[in-house]
N, CA, C and O atoms as a GROMACS GRO file, in nm:
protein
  320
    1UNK      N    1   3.042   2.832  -3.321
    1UNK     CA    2   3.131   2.745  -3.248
    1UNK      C    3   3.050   2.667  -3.145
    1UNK      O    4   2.963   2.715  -3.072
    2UNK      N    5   3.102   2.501  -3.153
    2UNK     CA    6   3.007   2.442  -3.049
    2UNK      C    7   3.059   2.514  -2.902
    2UNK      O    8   3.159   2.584  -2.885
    3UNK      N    9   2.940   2.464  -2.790
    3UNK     CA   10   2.929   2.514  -2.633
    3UNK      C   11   3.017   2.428  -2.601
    3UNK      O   12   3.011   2.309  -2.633
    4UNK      N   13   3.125   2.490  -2.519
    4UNK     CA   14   3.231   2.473  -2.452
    4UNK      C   15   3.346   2.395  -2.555
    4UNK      O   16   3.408   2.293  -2.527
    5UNK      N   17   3.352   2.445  -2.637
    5UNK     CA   18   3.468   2.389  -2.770
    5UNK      C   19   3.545   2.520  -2.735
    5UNK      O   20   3.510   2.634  -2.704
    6UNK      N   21   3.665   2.456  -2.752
    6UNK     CA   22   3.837   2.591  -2.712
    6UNK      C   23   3.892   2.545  -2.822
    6UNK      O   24   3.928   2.428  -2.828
    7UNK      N   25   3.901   2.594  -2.881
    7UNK     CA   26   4.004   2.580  -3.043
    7UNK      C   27   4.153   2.613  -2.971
    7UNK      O   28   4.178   2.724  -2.926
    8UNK      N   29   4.227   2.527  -2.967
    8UNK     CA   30   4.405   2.581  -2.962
    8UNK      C   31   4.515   2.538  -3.067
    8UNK      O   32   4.492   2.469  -3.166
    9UNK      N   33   4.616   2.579  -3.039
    9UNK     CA   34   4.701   2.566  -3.162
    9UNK      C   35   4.785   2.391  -3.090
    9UNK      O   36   4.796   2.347  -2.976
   10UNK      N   37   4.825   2.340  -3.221
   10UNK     CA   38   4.860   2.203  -3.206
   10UNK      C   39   5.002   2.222  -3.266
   10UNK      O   40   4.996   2.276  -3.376
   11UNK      N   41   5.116   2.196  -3.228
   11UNK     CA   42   5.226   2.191  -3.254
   11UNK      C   43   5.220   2.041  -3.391
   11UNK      O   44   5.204   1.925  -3.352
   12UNK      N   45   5.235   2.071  -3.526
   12UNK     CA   46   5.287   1.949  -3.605
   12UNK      C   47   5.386   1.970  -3.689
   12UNK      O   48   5.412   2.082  -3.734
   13UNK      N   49   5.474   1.823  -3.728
   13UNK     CA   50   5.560   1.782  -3.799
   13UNK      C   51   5.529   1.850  -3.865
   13UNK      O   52   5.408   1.869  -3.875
   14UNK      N   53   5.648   1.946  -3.973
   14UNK     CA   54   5.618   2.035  -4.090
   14UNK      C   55   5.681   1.911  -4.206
   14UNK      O   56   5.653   1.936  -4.324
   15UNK      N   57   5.751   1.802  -4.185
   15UNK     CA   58   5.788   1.686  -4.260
   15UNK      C   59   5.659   1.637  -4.326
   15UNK      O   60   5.612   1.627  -4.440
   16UNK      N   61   5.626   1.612  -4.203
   16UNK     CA   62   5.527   1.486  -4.249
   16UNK      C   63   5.404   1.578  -4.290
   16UNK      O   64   5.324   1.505  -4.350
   17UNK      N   65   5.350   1.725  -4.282
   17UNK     CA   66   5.277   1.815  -4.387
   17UNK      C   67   5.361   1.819  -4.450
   17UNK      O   68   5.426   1.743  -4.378
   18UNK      N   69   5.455   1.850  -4.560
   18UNK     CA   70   5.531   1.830  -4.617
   18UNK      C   71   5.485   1.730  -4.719
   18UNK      O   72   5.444   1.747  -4.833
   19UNK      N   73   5.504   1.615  -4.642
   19UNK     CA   74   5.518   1.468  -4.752
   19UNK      C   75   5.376   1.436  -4.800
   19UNK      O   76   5.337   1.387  -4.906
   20UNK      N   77   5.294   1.488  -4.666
   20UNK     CA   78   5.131   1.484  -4.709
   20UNK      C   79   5.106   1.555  -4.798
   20UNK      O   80   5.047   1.490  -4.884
   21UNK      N   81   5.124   1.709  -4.839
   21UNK     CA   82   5.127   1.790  -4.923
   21UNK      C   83   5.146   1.738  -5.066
   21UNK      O   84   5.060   1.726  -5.153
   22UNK      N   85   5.309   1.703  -5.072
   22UNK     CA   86   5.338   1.664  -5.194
   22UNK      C   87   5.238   1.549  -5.235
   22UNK      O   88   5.184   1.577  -5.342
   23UNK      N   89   5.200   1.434  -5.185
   23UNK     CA   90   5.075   1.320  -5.250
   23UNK      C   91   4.990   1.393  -5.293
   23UNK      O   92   4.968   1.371  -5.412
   24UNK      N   93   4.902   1.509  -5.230
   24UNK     CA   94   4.798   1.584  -5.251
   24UNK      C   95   4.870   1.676  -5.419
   24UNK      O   96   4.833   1.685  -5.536
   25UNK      N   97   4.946   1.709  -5.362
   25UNK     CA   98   4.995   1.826  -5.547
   25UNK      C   99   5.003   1.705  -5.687
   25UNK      O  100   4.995   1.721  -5.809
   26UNK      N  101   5.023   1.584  -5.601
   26UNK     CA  102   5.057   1.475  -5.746
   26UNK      C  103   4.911   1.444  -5.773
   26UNK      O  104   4.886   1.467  -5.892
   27UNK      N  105   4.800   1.398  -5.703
   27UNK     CA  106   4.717   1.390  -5.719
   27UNK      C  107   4.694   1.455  -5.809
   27UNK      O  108   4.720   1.410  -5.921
   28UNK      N  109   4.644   1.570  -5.797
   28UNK     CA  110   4.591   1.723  -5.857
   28UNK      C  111   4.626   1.760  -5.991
   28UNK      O  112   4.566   1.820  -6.081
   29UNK      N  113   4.809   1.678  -5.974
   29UNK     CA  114   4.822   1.669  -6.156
   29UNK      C  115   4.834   1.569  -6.196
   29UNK      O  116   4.890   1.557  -6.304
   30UNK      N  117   4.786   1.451  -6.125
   30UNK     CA  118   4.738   1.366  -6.261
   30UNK      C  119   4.565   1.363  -6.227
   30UNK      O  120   4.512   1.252  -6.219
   31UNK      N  121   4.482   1.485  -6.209
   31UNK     CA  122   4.372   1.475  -6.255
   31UNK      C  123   4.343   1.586  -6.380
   31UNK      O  124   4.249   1.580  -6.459
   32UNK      N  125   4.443   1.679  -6.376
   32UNK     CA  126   4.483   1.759  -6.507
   32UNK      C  127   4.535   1.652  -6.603
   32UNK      O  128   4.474   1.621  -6.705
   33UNK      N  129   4.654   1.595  -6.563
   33UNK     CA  130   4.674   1.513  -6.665
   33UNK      C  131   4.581   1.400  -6.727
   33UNK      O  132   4.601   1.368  -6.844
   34UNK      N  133   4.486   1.342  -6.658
   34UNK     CA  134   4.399   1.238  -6.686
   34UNK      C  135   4.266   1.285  -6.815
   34UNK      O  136   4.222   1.223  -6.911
   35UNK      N  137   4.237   1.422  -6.756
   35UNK     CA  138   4.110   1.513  -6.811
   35UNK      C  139   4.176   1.531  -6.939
   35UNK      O  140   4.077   1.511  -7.009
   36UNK      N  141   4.270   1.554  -7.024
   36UNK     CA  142   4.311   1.559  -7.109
   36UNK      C  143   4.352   1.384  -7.193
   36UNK      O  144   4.313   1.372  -7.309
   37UNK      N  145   4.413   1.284  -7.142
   37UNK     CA  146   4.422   1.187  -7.187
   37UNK      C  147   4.253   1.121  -7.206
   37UNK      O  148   4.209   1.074  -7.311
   38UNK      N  149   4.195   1.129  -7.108
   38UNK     CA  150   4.057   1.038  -7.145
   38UNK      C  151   3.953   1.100  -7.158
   38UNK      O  152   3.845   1.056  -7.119
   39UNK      N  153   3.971   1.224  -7.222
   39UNK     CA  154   3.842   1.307  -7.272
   39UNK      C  155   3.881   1.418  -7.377
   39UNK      O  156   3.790   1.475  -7.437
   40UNK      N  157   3.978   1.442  -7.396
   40UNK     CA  158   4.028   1.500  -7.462
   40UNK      C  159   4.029   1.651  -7.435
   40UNK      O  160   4.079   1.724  -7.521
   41UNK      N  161   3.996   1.687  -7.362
   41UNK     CA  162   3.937   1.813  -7.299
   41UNK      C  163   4.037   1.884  -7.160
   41UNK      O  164   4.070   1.821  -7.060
   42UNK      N  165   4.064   2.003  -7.184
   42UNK     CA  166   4.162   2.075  -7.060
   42UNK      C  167   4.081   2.099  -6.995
   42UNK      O  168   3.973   2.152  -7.024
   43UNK      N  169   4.142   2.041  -6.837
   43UNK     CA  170   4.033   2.093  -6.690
   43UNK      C  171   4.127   2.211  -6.695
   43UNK      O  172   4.239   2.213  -6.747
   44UNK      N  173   4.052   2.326  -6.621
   44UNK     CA  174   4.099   2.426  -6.615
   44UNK      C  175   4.156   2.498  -6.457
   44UNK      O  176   4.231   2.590  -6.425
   45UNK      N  177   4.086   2.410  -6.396
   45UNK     CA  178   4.116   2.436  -6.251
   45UNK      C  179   4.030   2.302  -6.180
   45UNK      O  180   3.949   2.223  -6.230
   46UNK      N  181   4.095   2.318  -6.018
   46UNK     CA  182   4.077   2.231  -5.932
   46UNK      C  183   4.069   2.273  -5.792
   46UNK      O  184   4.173   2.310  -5.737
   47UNK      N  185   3.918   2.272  -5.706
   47UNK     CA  186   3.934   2.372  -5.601
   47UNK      C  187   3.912   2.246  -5.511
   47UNK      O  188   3.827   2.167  -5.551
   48UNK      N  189   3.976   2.219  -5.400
   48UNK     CA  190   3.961   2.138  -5.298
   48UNK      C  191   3.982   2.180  -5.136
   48UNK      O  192   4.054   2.266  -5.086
   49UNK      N  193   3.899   2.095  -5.081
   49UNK     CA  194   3.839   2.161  -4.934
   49UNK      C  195   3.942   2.029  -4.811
   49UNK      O  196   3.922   1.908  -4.798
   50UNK      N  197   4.014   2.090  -4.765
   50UNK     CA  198   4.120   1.984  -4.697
   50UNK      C  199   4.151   1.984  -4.570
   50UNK      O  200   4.182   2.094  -4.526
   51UNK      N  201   4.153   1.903  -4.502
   51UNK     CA  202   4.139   1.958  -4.319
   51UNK      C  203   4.294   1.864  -4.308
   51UNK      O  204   4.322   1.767  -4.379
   52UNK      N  205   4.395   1.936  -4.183
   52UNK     CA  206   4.500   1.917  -4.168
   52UNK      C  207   4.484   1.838  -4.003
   52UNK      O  208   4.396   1.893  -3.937
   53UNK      N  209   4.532   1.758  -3.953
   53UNK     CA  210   4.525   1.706  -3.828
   53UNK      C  211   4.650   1.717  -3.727
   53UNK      O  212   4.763   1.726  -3.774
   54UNK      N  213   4.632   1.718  -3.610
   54UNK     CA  214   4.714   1.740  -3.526
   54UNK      C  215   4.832   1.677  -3.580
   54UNK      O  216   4.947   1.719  -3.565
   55UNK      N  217   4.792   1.552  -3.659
   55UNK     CA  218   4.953   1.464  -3.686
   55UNK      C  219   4.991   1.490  -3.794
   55UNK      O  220   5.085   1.429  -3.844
   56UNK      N  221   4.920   1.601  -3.863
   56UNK     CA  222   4.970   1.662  -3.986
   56UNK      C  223   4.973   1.570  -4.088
   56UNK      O  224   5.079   1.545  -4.146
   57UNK      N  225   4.832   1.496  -4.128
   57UNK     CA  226   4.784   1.417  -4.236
   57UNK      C  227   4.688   1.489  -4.277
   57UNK      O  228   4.602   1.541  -4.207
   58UNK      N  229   4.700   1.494  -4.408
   58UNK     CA  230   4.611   1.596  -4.518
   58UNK      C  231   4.495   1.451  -4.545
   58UNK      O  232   4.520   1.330  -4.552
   59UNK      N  233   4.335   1.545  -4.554
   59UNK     CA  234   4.238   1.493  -4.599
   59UNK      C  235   4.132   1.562  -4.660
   59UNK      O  236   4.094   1.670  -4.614
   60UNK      N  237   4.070   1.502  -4.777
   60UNK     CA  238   3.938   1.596  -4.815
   60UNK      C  239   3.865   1.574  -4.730
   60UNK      O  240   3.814   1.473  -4.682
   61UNK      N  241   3.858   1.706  -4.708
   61UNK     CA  242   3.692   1.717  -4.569
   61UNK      C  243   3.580   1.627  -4.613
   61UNK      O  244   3.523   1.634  -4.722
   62UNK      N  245   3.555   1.541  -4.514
   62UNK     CA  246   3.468   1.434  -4.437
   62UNK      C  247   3.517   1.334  -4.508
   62UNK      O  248   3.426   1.256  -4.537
   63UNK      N  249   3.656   1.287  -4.565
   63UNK     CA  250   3.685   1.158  -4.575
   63UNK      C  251   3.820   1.176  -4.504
   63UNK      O  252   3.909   1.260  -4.497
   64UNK      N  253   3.787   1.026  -4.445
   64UNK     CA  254   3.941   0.994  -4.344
   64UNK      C  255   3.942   1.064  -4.222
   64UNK      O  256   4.055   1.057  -4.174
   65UNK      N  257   3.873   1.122  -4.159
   65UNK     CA  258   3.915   1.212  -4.100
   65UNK      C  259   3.872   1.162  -3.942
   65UNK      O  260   3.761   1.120  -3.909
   66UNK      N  261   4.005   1.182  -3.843
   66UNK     CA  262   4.021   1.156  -3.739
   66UNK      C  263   3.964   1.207  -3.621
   66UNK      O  264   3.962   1.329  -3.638
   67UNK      N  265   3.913   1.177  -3.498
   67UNK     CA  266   3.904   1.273  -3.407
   67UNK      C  267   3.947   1.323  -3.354
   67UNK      O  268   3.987   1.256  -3.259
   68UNK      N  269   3.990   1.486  -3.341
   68UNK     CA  270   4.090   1.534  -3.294
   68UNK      C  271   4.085   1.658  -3.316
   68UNK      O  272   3.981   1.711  -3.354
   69UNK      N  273   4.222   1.739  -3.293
   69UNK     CA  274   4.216   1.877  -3.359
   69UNK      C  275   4.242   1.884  -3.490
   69UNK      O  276   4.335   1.809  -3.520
   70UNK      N  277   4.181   1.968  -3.618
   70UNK     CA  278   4.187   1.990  -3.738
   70UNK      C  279   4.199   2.118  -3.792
   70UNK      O  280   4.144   2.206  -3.727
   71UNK      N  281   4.237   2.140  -3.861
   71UNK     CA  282   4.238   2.270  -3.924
   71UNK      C  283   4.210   2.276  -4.076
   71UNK      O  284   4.278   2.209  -4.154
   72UNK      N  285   4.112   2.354  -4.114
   72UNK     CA  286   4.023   2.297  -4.240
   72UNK      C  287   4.104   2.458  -4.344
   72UNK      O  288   4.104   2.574  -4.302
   73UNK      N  289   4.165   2.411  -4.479
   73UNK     CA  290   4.198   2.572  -4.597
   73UNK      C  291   4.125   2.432  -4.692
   73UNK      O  292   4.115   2.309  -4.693
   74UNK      N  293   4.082   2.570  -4.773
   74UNK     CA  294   4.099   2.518  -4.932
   74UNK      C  295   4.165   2.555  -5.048
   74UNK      O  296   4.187   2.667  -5.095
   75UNK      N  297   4.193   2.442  -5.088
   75UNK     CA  298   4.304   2.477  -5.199
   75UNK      C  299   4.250   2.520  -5.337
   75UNK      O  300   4.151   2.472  -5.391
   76UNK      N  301   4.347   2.639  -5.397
   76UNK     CA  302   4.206   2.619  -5.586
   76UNK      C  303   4.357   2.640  -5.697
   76UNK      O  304   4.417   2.746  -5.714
   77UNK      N  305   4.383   2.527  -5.749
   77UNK     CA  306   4.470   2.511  -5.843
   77UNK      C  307   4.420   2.526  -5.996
   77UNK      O  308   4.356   2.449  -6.067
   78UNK      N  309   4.473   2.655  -6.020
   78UNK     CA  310   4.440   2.651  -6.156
   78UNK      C  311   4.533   2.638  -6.307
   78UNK      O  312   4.636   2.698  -6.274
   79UNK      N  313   4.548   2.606  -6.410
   79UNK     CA  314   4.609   2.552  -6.508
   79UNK      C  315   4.653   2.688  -6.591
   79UNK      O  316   4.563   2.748  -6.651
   80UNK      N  317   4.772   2.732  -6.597
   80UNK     CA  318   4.818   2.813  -6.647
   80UNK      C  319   4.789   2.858  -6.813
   80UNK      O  320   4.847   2.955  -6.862
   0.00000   0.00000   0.00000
């Protein structure tokens, strides 16, 4: 942890994670769906690294990403 960094909790919209969420799950299946139309080939899974922001906008870690408080999970979707 950087010198003199205080990690605290950030009160956010569970809507608007929510609505961010859902873009991120559509994504995810149309890159399942795509891997099969233009290669002919089943992806089998999809692991992604995503930092959440105080305003509760979803991003892949180090793109888009704001200054501020964040909170970094990763996601691993796999194909049944």
């Amino acid at each position: 942890m950087l010198k003199g960094f205080k990690r605290k909790r950030v009160p956010i919209d569970a809507l608007a994670l929510k609505a961010q969420m859902d873009g991120l799950l559509n994504v995810v299946g149309e890159l399942f769906d795509r891997a099969d139309q233009q290669t002919g080939m089943k992806l089998s899974e999809v692991e992604l690294s995503v930092e959440i922001n105080a305003e509760g906008q979803v991003s892949l870690v180090g793109n888009g990403g704001k200054l501020g408080n964040t909170g970094g999970i990763t996601l691993k979707f796999i194909r049944p």
